[in-house]
PyMOL commands that place a pseudoatom at each C-alpha (Angstrom):
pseudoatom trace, name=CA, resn=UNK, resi=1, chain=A, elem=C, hetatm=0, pos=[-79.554, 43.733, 33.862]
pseudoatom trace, name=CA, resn=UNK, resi=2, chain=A, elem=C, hetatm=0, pos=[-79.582, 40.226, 33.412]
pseudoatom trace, name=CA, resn=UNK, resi=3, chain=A, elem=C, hetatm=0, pos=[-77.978, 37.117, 36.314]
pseudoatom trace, name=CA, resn=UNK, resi=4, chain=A, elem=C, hetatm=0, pos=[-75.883, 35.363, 34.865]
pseudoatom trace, name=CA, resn=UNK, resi=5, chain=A, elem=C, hetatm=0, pos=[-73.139, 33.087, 35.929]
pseudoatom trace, name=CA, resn=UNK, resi=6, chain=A, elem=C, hetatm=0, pos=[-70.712, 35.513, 35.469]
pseudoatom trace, name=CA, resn=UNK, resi=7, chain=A, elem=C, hetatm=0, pos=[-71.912, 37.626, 37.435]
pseudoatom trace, name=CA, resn=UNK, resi=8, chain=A, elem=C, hetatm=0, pos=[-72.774, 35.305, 40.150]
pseudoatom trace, name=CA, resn=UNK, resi=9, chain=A, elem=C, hetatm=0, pos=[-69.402, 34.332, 40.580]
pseudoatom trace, name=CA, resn=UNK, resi=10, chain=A, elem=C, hetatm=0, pos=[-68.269, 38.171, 40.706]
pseudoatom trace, name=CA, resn=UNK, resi=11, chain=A, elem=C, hetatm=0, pos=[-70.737, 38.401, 43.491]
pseudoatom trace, name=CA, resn=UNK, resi=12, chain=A, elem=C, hetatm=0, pos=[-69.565, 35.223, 45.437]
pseudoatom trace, name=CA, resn=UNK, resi=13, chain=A, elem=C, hetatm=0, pos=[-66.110, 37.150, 45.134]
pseudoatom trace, name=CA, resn=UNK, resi=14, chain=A, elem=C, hetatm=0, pos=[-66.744, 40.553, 46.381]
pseudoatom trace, name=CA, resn=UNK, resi=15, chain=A, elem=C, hetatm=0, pos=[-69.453, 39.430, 48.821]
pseudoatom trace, name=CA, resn=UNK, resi=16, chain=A, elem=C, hetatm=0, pos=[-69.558, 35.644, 50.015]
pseudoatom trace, name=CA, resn=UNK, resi=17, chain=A, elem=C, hetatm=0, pos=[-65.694, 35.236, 49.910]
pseudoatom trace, name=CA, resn=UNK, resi=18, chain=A, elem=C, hetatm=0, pos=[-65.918, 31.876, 51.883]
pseudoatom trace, name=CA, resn=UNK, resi=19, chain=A, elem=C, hetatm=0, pos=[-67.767, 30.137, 48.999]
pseudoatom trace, name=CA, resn=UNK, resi=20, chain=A, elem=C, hetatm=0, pos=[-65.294, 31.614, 46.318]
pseudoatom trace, name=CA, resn=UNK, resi=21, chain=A, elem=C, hetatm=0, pos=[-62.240, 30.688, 48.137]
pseudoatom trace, name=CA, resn=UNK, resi=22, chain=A, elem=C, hetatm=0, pos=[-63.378, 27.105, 48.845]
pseudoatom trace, name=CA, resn=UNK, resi=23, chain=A, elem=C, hetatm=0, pos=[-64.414, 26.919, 44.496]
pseudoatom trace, name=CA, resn=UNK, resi=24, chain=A, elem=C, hetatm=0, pos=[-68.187, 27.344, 44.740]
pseudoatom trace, name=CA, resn=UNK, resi=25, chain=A, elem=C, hetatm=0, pos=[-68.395, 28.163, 41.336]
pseudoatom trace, name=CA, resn=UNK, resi=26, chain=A, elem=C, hetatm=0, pos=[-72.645, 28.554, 39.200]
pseudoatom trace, name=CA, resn=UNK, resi=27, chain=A, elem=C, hetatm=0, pos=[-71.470, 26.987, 35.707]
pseudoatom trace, name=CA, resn=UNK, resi=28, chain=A, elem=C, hetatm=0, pos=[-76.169, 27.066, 34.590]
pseudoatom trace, name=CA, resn=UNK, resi=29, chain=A, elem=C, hetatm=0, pos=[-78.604, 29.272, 35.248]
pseudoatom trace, name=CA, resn=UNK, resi=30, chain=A, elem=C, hetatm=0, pos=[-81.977, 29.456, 32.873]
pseudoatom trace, name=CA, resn=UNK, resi=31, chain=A, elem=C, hetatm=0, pos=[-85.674, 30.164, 34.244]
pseudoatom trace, name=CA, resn=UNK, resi=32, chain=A, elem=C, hetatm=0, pos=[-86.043, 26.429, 35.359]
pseudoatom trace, name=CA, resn=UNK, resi=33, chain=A, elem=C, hetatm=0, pos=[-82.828, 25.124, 36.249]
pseudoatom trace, name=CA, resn=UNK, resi=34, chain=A, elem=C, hetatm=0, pos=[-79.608, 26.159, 38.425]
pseudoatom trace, name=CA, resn=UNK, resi=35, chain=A, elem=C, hetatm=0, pos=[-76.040, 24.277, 38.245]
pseudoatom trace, name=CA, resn=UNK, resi=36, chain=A, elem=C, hetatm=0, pos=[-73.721, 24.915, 40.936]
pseudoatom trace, name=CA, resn=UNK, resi=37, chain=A, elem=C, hetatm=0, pos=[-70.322, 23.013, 41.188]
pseudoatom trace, name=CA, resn=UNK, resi=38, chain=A, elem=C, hetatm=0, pos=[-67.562, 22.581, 43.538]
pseudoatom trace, name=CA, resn=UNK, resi=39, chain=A, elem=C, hetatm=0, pos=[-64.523, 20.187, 43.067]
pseudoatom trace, name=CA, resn=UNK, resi=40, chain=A, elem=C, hetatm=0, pos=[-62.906, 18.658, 46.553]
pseudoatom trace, name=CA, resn=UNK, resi=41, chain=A, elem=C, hetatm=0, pos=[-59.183, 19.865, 47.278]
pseudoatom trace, name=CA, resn=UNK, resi=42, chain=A, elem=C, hetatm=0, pos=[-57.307, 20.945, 50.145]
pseudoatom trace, name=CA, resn=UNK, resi=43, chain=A, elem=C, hetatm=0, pos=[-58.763, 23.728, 50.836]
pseudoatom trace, name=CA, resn=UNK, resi=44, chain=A, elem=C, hetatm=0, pos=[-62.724, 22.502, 51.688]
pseudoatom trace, name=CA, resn=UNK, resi=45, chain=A, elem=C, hetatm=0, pos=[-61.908, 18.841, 52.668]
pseudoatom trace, name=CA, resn=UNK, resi=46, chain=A, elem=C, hetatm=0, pos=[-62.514, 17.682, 56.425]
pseudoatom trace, name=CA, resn=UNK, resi=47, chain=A, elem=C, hetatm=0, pos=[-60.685, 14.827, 57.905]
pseudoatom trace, name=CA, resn=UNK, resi=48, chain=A, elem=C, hetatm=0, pos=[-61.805, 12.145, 56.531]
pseudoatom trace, name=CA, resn=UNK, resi=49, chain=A, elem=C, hetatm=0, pos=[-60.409, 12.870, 53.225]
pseudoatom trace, name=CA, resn=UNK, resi=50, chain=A, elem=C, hetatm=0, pos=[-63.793, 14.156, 51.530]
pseudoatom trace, name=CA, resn=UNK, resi=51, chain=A, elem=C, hetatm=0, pos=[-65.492, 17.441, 50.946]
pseudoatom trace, name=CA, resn=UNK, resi=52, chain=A, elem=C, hetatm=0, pos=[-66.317, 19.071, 54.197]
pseudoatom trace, name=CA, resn=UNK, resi=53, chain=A, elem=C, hetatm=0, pos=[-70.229, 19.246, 54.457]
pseudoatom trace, name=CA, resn=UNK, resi=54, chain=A, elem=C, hetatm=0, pos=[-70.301, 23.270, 55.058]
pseudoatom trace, name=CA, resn=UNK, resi=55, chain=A, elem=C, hetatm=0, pos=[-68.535, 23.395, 51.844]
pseudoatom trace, name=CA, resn=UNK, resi=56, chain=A, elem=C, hetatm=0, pos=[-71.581, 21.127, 50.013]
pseudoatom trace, name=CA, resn=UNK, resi=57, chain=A, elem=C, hetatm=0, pos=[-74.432, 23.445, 51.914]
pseudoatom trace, name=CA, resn=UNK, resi=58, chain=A, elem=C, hetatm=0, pos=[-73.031, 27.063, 49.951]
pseudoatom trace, name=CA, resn=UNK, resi=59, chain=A, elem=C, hetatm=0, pos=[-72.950, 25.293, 47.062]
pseudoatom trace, name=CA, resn=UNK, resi=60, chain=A, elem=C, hetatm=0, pos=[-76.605, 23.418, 47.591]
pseudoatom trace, name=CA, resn=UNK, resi=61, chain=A, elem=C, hetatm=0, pos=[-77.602, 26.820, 48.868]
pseudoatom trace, name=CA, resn=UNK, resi=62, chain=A, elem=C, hetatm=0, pos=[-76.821, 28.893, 45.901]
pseudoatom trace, name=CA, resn=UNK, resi=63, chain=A, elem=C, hetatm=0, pos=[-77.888, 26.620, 43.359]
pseudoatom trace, name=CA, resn=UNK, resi=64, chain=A, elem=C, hetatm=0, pos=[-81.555, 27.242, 45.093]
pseudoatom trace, name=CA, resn=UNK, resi=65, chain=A, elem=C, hetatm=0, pos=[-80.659, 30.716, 46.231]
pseudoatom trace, name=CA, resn=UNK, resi=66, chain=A, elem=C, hetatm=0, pos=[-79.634, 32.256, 42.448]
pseudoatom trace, name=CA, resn=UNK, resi=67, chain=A, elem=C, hetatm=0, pos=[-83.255, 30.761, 41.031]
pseudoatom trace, name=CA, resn=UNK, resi=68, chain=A, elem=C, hetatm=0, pos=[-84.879, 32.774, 43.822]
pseudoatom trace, name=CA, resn=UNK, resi=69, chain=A, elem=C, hetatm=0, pos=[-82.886, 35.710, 43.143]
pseudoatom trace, name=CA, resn=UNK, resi=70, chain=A, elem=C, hetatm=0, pos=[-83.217, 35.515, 39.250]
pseudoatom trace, name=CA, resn=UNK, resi=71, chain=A, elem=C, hetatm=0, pos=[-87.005, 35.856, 39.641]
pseudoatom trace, name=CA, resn=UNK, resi=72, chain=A, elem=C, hetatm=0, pos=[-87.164, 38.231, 42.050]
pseudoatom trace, name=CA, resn=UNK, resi=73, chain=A, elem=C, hetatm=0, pos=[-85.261, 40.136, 39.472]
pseudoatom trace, name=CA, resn=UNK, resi=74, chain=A, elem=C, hetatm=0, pos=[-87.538, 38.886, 36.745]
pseudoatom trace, name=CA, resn=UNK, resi=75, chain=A, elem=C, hetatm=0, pos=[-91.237, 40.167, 38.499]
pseudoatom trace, name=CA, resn=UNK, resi=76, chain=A, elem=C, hetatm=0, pos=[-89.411, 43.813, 39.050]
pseudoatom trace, name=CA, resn=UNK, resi=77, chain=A, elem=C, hetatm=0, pos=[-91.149, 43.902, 42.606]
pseudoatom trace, name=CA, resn=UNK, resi=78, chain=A, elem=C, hetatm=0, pos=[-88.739, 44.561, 46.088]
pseudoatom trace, name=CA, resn=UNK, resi=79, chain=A, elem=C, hetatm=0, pos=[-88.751, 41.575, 47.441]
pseudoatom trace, name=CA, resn=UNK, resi=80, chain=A, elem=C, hetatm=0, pos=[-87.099, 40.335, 50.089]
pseudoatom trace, name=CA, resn=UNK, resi=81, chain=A, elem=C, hetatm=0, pos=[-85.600, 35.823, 50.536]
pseudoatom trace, name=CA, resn=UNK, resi=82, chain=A, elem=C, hetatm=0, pos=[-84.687, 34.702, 53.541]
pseudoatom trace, name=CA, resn=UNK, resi=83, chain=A, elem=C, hetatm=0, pos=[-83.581, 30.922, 54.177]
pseudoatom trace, name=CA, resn=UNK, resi=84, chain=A, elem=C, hetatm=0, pos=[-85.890, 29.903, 57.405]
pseudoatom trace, name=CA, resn=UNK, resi=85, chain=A, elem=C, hetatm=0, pos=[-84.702, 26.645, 57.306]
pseudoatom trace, name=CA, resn=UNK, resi=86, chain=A, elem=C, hetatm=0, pos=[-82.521, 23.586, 55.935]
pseudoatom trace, name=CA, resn=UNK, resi=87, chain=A, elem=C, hetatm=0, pos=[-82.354, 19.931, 56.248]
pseudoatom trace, name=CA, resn=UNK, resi=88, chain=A, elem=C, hetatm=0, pos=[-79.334, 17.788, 54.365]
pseudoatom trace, name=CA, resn=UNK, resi=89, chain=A, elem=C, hetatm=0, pos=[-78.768, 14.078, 53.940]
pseudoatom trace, name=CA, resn=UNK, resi=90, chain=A, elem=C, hetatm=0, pos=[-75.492, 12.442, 52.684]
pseudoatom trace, name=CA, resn=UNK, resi=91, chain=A, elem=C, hetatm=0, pos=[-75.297, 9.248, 50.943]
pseudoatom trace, name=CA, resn=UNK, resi=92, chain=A, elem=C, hetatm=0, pos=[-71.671, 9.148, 50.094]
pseudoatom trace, name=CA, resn=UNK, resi=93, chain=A, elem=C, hetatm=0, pos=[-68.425, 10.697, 50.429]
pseudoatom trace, name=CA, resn=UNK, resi=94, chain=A, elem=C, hetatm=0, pos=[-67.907, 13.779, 48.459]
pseudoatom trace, name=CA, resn=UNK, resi=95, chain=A, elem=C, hetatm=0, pos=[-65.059, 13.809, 46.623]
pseudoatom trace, name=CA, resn=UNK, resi=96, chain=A, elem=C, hetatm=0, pos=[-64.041, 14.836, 42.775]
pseudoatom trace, name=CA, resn=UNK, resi=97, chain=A, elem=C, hetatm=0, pos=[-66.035, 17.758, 40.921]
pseudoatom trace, name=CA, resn=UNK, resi=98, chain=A, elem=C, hetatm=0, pos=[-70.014, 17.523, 42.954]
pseudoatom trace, name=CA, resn=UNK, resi=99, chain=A, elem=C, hetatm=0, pos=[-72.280, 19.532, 40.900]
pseudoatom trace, name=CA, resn=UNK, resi=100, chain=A, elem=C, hetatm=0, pos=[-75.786, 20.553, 42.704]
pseudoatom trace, name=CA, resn=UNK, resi=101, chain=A, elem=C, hetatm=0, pos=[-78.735, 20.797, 40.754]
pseudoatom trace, name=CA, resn=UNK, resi=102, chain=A, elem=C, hetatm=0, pos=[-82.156, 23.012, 41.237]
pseudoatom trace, name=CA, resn=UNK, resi=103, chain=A, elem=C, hetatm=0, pos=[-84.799, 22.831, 39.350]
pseudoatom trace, name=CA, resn=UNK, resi=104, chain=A, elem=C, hetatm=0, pos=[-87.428, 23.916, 40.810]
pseudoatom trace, name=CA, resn=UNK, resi=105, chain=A, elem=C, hetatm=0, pos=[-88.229, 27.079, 39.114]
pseudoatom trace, name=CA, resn=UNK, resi=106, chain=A, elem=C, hetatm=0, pos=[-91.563, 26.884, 38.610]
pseudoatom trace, name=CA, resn=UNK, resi=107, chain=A, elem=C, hetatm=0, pos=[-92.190, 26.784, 42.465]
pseudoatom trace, name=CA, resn=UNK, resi=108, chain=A, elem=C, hetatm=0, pos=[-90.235, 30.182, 43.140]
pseudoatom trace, name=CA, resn=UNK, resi=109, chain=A, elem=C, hetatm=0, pos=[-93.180, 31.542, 40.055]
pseudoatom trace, name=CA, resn=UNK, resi=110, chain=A, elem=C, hetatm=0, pos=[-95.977, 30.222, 42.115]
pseudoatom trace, name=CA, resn=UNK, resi=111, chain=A, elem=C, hetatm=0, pos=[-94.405, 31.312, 45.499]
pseudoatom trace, name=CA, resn=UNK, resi=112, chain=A, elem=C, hetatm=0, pos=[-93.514, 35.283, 44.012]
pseudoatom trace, name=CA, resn=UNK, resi=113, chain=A, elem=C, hetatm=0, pos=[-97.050, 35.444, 42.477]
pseudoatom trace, name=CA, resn=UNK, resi=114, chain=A, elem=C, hetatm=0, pos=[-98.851, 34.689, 45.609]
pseudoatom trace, name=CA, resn=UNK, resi=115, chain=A, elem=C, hetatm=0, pos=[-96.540, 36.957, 47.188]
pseudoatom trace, name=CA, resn=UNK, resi=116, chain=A, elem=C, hetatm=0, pos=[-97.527, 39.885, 45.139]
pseudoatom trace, name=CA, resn=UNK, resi=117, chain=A, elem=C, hetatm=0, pos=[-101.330, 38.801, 44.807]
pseudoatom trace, name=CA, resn=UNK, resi=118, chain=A, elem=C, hetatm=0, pos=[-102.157, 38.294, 48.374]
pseudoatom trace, name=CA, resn=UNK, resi=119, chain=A, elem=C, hetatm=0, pos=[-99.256, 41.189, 49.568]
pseudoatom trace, name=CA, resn=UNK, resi=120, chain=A, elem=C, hetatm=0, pos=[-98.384, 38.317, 52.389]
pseudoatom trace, name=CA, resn=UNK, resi=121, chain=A, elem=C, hetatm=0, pos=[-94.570, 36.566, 53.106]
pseudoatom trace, name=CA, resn=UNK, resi=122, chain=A, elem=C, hetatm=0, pos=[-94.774, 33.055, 51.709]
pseudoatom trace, name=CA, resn=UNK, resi=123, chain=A, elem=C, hetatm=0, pos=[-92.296, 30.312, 51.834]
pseudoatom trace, name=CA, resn=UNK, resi=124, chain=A, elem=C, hetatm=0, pos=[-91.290, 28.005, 49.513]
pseudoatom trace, name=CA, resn=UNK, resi=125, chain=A, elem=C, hetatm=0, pos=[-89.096, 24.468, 49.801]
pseudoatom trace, name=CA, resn=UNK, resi=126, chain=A, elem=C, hetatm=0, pos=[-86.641, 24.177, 47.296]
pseudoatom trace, name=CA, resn=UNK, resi=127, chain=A, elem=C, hetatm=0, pos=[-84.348, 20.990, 46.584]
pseudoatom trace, name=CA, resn=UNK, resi=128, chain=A, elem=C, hetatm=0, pos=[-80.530, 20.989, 45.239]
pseudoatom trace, name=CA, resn=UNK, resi=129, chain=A, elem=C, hetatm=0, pos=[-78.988, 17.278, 45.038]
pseudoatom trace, name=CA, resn=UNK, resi=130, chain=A, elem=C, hetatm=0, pos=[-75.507, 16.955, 45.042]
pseudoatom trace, name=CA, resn=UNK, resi=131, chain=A, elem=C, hetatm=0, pos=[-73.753, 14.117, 42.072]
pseudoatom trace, name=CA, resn=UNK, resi=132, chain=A, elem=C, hetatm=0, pos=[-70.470, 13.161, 41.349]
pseudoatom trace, name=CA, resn=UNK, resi=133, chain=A, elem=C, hetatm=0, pos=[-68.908, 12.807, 37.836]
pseudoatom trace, name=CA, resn=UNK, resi=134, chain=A, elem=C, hetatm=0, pos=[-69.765, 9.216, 37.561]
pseudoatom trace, name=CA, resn=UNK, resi=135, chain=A, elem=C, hetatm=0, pos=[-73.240, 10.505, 38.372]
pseudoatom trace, name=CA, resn=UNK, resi=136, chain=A, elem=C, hetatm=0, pos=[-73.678, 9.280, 41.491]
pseudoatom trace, name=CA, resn=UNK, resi=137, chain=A, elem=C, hetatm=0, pos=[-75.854, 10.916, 43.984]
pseudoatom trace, name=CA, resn=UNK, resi=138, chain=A, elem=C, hetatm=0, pos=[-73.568, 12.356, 47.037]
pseudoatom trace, name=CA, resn=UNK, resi=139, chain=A, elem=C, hetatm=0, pos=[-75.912, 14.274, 49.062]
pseudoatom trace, name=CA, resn=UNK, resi=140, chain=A, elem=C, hetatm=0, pos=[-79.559, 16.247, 48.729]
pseudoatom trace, name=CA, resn=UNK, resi=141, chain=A, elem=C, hetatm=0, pos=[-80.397, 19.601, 50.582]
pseudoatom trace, name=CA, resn=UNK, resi=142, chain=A, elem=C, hetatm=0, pos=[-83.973, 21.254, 51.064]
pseudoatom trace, name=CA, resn=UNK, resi=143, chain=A, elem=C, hetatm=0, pos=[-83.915, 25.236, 52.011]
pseudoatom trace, name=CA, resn=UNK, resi=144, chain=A, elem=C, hetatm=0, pos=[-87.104, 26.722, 52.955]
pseudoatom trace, name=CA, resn=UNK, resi=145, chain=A, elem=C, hetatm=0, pos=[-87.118, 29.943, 51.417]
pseudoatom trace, name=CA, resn=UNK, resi=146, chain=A, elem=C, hetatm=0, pos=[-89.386, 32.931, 52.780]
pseudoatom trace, name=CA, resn=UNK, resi=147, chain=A, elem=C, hetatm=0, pos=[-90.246, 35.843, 50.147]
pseudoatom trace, name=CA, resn=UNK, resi=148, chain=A, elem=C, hetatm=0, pos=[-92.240, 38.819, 51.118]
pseudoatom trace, name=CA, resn=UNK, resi=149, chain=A, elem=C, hetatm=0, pos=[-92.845, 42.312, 49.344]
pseudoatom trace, name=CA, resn=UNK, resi=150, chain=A, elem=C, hetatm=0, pos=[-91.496, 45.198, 50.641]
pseudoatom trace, name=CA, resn=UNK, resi=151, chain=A, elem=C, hetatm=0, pos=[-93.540, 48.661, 51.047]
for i in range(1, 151): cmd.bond("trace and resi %d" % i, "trace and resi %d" % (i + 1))
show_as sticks, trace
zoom trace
């Protein structure tokens, strides 16, 4: 069975109810490239009239995350991801629809095939920047991911 969008959101739903609830919605998802968006409202804003960052991270997160997970899917090995770490800058209030972008596919091939090849955990650093709808660049996130093959 194939990841799609649709079914992403489903999951956010039934298993990451936070991000659903505050609009963390995947609108793209191809081999390459993930889009992620989440519009500012009442509900994920922090007091300074703007999207709260926590909000921004899911959404940065996923848009990294669902690549990952699409490719574990694709090699049809048990694998297992794991974020080991993050790092974030902002460079302007987030406000309006912010739409994170990944793509960085090409790095979760290299990172799976070593994976299976040398049967050791790997890591990979993936980027999802965050724009506005005047395309202007709000914030940028970097997850380190870790994938190993399970026994």
């Amino acid at each position: 069975m194939r990841i799609t969008p649709f079914k992403l959101n489903q999951f956010l739903m039934l298993k990451l109810p936070a991000a659903y609830f505050t609009g963390v919605r995947t609108t793209y998802l191809d081999a390459t490239k993930c889009e992620v968006t989440v519009k500012h409202k009442w509900i994920n804003q922090n007091p300074f009239n703007s999207m709260f960052w926590a909000v921004q991270g899911m959404a940065a997160e996923l848009a990294t995350g669902a690549l990952v997970m699409q490719k574990i899917k694709e090699s049809g090995k048990n694998i297992s991801m794991l974020v080991l770490n993050n790092n974030a800058s902002f460079m302007k209030k987030a406000t309006g629809r912010i739409t994170f972008t990944c793509i960085e596919g090409s790095k979760i091939d290299e990172a799976i095939a070593k994976a299976i090849n040398t049967d050791e955990g790997q890591t990979v650093w993936l980027s999802a920047n965050g724009v506005n709808a005047d395309g202007i660049e709000v914030c940028s996130f970097n997850f380190e991911w870790t994938l190993k093959v399970k026994p």
